[in-house]
PQR file of N, CA, C, O and H, with PARSE charges and radii, in Angstrom:
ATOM      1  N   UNK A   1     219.844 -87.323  71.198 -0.4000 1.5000
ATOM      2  CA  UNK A   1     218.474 -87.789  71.227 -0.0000 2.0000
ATOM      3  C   UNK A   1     217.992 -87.977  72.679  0.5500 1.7000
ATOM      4  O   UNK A   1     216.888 -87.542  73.007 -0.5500 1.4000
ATOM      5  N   UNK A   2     218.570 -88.437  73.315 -0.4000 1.5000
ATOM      6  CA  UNK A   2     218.700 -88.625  74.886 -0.0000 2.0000
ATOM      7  C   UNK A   2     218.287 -87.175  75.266  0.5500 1.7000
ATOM      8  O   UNK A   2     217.179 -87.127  75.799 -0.5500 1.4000
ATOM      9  H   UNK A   2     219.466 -88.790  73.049  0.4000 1.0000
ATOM     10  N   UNK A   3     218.761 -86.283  75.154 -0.4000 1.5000
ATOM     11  CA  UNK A   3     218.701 -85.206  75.901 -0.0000 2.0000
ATOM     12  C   UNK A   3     217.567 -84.548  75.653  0.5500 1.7000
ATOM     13  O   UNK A   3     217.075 -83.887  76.567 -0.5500 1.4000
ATOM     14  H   UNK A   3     219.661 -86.322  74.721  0.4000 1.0000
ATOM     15  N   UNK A   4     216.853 -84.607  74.210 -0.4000 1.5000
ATOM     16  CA  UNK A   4     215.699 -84.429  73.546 -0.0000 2.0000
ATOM     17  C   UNK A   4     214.879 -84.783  74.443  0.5500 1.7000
ATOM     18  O   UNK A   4     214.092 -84.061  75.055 -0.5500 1.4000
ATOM     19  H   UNK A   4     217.253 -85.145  73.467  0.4000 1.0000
ATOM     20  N   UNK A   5     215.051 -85.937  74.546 -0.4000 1.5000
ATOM     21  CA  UNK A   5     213.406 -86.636  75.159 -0.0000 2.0000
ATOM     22  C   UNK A   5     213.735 -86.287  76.654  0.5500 1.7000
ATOM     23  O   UNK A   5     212.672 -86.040  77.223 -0.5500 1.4000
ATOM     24  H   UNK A   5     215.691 -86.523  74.050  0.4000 1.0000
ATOM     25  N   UNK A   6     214.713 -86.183  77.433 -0.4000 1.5000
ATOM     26  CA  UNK A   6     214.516 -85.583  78.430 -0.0000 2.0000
ATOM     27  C   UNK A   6     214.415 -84.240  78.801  0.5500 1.7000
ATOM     28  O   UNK A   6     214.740 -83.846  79.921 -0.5500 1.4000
ATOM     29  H   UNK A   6     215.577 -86.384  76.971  0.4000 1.0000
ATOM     30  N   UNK A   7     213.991 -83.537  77.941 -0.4000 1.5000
ATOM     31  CA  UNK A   7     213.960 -81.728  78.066 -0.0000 2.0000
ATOM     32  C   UNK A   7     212.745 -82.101  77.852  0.5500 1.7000
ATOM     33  O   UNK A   7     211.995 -81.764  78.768 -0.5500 1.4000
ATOM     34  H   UNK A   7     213.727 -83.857  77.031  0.4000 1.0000
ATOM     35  N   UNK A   8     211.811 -83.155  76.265 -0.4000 1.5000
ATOM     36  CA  UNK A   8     210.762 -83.056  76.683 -0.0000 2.0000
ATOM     37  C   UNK A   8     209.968 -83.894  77.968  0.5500 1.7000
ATOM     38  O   UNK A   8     208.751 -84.052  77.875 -0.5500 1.4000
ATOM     39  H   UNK A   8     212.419 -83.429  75.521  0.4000 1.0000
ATOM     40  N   UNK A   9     210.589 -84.338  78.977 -0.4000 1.5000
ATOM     41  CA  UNK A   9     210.059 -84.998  79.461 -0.0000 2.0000
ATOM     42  C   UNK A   9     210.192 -83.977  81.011  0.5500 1.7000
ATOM     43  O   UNK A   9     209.466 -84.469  81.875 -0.5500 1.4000
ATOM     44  H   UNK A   9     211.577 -84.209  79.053  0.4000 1.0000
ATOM     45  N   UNK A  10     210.701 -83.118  81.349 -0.4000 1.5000
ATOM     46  CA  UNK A  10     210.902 -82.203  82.094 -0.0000 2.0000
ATOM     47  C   UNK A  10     209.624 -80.970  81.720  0.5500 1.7000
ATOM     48  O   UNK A  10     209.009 -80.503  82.679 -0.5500 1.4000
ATOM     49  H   UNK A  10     211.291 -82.719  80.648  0.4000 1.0000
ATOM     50  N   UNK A  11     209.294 -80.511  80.357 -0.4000 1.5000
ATOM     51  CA  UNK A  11     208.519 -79.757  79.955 -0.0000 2.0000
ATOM     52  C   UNK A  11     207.042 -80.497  80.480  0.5500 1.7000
ATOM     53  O   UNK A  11     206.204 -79.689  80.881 -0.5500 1.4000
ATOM     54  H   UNK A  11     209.793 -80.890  79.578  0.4000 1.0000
ATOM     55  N   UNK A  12     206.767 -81.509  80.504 -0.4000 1.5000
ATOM     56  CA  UNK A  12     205.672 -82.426  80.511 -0.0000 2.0000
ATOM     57  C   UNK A  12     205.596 -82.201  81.957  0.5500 1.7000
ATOM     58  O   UNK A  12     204.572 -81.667  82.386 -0.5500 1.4000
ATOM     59  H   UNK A  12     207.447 -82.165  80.178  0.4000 1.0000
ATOM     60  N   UNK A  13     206.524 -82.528  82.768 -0.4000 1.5000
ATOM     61  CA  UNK A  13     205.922 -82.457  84.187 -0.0000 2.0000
ATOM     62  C   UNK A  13     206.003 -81.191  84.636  0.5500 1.7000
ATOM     63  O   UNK A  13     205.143 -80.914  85.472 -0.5500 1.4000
ATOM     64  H   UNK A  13     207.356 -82.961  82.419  0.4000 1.0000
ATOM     65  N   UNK A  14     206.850 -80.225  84.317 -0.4000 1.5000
ATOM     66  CA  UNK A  14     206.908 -79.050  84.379 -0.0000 2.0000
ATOM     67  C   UNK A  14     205.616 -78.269  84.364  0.5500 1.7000
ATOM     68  O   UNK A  14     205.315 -77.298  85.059 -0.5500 1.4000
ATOM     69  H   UNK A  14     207.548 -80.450  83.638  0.4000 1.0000
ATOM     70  N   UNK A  15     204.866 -78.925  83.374 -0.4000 1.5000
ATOM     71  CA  UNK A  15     203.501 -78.267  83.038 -0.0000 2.0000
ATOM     72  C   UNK A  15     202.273 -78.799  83.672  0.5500 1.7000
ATOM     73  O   UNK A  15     201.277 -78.088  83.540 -0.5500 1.4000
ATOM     74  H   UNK A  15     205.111 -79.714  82.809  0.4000 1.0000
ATOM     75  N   UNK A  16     202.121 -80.036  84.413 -0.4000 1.5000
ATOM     76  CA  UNK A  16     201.577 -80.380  85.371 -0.0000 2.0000
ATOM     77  C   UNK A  16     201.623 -79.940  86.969  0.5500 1.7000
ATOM     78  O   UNK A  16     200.723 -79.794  87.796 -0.5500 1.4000
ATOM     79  H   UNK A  16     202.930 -80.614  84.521  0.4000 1.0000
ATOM     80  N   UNK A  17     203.111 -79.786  87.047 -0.4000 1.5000
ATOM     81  CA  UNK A  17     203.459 -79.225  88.556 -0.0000 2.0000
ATOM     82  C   UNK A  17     202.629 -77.729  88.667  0.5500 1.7000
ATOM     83  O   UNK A  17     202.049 -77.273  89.653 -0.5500 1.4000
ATOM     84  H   UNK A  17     203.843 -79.904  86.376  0.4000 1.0000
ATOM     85  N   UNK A  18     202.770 -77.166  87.386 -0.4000 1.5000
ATOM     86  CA  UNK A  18     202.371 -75.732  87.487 -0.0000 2.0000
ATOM     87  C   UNK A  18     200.713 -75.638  87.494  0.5500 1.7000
ATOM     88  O   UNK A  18     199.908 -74.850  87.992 -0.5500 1.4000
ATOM     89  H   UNK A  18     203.241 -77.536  86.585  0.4000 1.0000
ATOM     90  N   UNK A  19     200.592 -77.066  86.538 -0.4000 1.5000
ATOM     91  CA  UNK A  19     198.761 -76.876  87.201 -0.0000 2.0000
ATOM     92  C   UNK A  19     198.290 -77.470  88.844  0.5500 1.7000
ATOM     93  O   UNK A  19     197.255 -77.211  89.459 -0.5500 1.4000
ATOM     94  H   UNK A  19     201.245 -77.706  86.133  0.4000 1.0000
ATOM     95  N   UNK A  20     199.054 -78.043  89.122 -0.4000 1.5000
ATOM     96  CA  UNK A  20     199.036 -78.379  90.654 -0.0000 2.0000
ATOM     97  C   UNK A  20     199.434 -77.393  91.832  0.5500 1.7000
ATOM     98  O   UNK A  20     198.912 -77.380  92.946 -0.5500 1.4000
ATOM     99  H   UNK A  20     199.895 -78.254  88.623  0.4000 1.0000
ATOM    100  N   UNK A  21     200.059 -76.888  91.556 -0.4000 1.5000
ATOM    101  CA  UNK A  21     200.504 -75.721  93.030 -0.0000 2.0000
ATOM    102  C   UNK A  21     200.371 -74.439  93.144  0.5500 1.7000
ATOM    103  O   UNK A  21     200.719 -73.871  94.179 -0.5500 1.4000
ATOM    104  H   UNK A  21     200.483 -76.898  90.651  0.4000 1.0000
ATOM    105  N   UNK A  22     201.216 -73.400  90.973 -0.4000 1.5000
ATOM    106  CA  UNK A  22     200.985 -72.562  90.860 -0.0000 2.0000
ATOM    107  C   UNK A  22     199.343 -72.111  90.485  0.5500 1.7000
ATOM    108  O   UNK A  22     198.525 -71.478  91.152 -0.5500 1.4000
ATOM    109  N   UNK A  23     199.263 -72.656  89.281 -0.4000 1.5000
ATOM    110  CA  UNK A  23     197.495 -72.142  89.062 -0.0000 2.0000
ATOM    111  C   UNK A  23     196.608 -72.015  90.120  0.5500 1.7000
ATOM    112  O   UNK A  23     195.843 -71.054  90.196 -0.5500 1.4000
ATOM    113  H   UNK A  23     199.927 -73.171  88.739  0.4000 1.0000
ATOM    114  N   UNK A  24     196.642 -72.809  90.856 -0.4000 1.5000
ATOM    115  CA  UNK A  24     194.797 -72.189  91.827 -0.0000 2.0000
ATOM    116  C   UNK A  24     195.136 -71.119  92.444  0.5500 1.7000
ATOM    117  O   UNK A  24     194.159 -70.535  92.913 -0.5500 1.4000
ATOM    118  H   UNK A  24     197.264 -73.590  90.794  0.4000 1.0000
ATOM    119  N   UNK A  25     196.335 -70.518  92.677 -0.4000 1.5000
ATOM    120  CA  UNK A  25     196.739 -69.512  92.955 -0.0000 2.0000
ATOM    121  C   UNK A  25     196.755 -67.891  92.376  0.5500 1.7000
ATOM    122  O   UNK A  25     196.688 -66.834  93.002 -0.5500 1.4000
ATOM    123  H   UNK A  25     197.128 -70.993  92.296  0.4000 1.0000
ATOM    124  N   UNK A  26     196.855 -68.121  91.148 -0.4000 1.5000
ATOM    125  CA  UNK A  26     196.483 -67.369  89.587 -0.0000 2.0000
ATOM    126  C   UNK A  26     195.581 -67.226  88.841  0.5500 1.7000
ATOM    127  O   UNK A  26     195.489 -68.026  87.909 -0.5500 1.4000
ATOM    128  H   UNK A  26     196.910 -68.980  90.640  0.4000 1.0000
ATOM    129  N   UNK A  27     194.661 -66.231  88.973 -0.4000 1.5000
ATOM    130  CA  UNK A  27     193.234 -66.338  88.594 -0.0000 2.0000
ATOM    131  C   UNK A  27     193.012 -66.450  87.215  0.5500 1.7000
ATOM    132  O   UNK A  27     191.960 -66.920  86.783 -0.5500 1.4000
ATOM    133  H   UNK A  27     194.736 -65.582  89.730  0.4000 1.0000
ATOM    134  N   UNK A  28     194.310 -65.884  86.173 -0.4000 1.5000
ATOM    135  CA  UNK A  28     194.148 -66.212  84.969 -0.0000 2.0000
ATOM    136  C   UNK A  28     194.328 -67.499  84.234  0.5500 1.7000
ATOM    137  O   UNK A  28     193.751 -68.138  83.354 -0.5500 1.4000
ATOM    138  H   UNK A  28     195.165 -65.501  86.524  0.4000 1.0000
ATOM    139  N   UNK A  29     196.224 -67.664  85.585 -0.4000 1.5000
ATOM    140  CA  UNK A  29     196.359 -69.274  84.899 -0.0000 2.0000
ATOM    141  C   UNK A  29     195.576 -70.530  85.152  0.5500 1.7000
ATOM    142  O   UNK A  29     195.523 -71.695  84.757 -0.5500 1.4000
ATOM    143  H   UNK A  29     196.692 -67.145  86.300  0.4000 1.0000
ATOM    144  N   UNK A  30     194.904 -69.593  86.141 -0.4000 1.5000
ATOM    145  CA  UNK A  30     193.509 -71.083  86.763 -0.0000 2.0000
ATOM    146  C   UNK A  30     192.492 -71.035  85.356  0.5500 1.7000
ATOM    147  O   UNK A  30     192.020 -72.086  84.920 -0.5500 1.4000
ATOM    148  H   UNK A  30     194.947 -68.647  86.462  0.4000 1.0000
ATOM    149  N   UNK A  31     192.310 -70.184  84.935 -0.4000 1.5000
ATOM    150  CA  UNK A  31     191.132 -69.994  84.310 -0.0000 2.0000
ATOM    151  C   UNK A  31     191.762 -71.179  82.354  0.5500 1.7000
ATOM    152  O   UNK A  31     191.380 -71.959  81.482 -0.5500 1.4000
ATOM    153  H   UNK A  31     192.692 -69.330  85.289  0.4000 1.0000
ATOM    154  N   UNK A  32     192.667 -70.533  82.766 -0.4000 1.5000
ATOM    155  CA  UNK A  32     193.554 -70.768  81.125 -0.0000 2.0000
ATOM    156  C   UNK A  32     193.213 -72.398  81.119  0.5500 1.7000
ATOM    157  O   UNK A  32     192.437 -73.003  80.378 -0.5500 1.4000
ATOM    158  H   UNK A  32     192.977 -69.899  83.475  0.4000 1.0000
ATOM    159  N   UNK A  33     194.221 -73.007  82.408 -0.4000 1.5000
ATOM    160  CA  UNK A  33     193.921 -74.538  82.754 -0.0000 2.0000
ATOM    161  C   UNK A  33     192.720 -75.054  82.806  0.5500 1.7000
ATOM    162  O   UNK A  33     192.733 -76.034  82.062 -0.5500 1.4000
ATOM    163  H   UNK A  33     194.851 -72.516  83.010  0.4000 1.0000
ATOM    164  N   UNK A  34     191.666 -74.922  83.292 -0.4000 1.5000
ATOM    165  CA  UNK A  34     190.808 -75.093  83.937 -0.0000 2.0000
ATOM    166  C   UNK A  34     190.194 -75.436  82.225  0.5500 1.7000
ATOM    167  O   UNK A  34     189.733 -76.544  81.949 -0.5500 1.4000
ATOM    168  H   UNK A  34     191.655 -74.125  83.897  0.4000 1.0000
ATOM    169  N   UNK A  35     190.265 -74.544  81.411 -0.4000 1.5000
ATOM    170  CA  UNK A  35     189.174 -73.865  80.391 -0.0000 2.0000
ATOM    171  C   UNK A  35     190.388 -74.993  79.056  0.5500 1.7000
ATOM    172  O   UNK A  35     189.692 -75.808  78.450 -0.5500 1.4000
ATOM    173  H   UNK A  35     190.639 -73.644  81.635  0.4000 1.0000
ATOM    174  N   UNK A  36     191.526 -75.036  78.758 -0.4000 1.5000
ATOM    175  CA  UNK A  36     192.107 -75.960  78.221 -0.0000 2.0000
ATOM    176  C   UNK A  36     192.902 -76.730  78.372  0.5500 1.7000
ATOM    177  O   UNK A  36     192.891 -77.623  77.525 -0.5500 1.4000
ATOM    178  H   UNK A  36     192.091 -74.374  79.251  0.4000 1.0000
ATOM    179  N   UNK A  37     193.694 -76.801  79.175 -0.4000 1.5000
ATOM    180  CA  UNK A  37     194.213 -78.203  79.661 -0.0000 2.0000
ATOM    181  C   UNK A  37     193.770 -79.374  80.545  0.5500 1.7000
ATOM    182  O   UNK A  37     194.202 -80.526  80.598 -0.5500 1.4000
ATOM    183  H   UNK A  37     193.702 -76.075  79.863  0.4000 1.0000
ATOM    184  N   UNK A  38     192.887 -78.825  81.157 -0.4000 1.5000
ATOM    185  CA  UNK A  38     192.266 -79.746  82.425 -0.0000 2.0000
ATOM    186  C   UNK A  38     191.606 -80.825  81.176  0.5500 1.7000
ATOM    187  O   UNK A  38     191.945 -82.003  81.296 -0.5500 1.4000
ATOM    188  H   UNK A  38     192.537 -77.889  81.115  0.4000 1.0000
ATOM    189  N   UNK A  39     191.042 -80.611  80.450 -0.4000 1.5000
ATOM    190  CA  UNK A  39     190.377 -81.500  79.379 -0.0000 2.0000
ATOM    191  C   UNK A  39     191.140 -83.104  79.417  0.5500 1.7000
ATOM    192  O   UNK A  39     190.702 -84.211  79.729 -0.5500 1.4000
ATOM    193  H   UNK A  39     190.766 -79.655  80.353  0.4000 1.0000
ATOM    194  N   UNK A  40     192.721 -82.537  78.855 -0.4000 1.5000
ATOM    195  CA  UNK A  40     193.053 -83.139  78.277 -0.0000 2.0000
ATOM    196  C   UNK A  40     194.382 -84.138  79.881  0.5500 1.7000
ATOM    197  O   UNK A  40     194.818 -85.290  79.879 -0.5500 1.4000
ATOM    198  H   UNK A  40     193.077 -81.637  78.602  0.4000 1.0000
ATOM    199  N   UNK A  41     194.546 -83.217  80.745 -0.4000 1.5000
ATOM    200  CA  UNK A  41     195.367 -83.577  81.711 -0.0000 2.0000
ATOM    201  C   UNK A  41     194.288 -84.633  82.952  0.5500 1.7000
ATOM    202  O   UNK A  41     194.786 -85.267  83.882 -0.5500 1.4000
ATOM    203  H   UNK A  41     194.192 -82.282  80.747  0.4000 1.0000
ATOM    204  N   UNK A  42     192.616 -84.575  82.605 -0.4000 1.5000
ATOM    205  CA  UNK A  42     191.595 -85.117  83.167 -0.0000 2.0000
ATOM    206  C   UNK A  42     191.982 -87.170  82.569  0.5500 1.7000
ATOM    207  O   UNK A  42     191.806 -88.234  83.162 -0.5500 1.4000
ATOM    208  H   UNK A  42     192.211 -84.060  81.849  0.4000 1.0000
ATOM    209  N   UNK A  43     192.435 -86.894  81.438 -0.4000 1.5000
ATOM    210  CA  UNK A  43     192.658 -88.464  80.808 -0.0000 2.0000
ATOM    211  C   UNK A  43     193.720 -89.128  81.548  0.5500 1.7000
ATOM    212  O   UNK A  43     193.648 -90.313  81.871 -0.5500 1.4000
ATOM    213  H   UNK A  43     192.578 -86.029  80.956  0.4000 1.0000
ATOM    214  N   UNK A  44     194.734 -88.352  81.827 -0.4000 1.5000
ATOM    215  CA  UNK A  44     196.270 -89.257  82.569 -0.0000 2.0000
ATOM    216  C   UNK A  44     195.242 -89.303  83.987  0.5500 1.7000
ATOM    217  O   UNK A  44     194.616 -90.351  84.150 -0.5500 1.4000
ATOM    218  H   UNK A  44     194.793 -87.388  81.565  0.4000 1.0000
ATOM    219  N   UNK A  45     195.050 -88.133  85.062 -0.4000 1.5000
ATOM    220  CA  UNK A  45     194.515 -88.567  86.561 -0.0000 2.0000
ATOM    221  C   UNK A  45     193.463 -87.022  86.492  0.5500 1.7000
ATOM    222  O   UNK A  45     193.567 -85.967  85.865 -0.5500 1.4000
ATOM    223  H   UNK A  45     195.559 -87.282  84.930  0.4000 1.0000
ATOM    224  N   UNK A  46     192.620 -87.477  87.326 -0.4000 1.5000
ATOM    225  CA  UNK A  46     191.218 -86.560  87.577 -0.0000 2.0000
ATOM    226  C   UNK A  46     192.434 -85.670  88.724  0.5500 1.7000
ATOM    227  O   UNK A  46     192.438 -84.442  88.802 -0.5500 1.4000
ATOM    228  H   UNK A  46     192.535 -88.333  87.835  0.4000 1.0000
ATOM    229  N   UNK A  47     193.193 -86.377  89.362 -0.4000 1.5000
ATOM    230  CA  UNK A  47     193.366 -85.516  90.848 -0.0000 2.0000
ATOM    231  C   UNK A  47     194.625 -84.058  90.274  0.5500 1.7000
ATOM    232  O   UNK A  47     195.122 -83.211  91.015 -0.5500 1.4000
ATOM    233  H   UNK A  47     193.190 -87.375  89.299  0.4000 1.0000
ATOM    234  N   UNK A  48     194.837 -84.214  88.746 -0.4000 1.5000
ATOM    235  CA  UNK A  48     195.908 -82.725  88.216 -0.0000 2.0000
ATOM    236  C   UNK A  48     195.578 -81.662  88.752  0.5500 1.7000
ATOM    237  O   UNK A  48     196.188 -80.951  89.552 -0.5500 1.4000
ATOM    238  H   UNK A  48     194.433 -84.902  88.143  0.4000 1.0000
ATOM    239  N   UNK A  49     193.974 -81.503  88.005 -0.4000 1.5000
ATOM    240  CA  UNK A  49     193.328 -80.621  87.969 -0.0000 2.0000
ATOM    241  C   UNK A  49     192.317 -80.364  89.601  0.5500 1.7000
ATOM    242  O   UNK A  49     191.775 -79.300  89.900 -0.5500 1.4000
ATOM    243  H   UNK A  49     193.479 -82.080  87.355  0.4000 1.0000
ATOM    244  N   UNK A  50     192.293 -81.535  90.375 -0.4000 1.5000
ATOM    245  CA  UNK A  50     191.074 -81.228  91.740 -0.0000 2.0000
ATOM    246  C   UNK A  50     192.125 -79.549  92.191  0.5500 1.7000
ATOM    247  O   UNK A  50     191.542 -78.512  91.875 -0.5500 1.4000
ATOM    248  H   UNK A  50     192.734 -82.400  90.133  0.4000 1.0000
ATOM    249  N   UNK A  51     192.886 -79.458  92.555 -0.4000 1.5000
ATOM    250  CA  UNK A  51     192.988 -78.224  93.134 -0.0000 2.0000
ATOM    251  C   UNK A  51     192.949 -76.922  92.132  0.5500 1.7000
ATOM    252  O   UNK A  51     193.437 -75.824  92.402 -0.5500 1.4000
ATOM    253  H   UNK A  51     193.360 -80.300  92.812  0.4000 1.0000
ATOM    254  N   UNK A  52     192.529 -77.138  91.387 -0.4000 1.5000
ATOM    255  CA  UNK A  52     192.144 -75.948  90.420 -0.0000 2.0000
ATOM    256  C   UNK A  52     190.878 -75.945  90.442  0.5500 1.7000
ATOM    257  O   UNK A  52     190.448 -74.817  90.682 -0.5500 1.4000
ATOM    258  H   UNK A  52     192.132 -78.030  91.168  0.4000 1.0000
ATOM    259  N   UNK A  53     190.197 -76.608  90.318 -0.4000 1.5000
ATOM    260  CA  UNK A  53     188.379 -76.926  91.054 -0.0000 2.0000
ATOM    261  C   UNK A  53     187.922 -76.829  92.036  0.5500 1.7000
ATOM    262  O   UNK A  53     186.756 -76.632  92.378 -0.5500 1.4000
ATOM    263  H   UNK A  53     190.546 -77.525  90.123  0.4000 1.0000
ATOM    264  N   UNK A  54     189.169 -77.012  92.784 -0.4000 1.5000
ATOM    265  CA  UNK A  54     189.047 -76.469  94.417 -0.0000 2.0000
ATOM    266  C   UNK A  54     188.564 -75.249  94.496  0.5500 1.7000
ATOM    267  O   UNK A  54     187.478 -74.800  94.864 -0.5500 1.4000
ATOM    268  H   UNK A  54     190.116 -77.172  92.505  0.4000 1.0000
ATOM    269  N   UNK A  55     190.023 -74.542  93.892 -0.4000 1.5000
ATOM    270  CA  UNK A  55     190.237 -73.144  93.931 -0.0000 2.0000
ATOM    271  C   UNK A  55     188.875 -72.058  92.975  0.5500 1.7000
ATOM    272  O   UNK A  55     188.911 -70.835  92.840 -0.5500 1.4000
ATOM    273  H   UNK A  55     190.905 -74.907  93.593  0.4000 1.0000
ATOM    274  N   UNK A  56     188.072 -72.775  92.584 -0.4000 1.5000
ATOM    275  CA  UNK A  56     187.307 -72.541  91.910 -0.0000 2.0000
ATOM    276  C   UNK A  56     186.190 -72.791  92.351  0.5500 1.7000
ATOM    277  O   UNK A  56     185.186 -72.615  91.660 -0.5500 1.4000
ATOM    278  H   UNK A  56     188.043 -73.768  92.694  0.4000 1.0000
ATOM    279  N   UNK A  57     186.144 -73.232  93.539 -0.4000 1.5000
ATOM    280  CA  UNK A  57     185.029 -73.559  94.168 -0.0000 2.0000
ATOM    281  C   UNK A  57     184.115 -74.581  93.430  0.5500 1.7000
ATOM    282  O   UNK A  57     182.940 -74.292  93.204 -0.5500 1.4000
ATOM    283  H   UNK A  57     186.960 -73.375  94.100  0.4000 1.0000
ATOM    284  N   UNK A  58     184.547 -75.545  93.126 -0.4000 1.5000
ATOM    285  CA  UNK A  58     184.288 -76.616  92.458 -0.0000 2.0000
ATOM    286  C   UNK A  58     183.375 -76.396  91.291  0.5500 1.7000
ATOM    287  O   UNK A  58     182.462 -77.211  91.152 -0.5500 1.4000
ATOM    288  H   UNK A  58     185.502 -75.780  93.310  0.4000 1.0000
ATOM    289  N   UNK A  59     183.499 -75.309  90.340 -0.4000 1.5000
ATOM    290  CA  UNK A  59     183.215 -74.985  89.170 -0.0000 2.0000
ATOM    291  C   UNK A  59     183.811 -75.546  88.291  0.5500 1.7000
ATOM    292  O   UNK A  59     184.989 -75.856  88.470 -0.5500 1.4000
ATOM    293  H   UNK A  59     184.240 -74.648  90.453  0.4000 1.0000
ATOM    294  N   UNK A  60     183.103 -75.853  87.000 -0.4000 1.5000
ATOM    295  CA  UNK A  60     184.342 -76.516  85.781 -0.0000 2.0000
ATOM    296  C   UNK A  60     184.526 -78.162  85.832  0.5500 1.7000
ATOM    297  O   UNK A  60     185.118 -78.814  84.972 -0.5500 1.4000
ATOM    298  H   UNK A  60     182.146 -75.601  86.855  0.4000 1.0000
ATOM    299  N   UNK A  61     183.930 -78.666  86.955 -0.4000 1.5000
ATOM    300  CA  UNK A  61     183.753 -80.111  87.044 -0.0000 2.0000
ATOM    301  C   UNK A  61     183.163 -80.418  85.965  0.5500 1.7000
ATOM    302  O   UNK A  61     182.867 -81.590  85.735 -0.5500 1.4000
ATOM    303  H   UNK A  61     183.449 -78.137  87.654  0.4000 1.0000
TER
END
């Protein structure tokens, strides 16, 4: 059970790191984020998603 919740808890940040550094970099995975996860990653901190808005030239705000 232990190991459960820490694979999912690796997947969780795993998937934040990638909207932070990789996406604004990736015009699709920016778009993917931007268009459905930013929604929902906007509730934990506004600042997940600022460099994907960046990279977007502050579109999608």
């Amino acid at each position: 059970m232990r190991n459960l919740l820490l694979l999912l808890i690796l997947i969780a940040a795993g998937f934040v790191l990638v909207a932070m550094y990789v996406a604004p970099s990736q015009p699709q995975l920016r778009a993917w984020y931007r268009d459905n996860a930013c929604v929902h990653l906007d509730k934990v901190s506004p600042q997940i998603c600022a460099p994907i808005r960046q990279a977007d030239g502050g579109q999608g705000a």
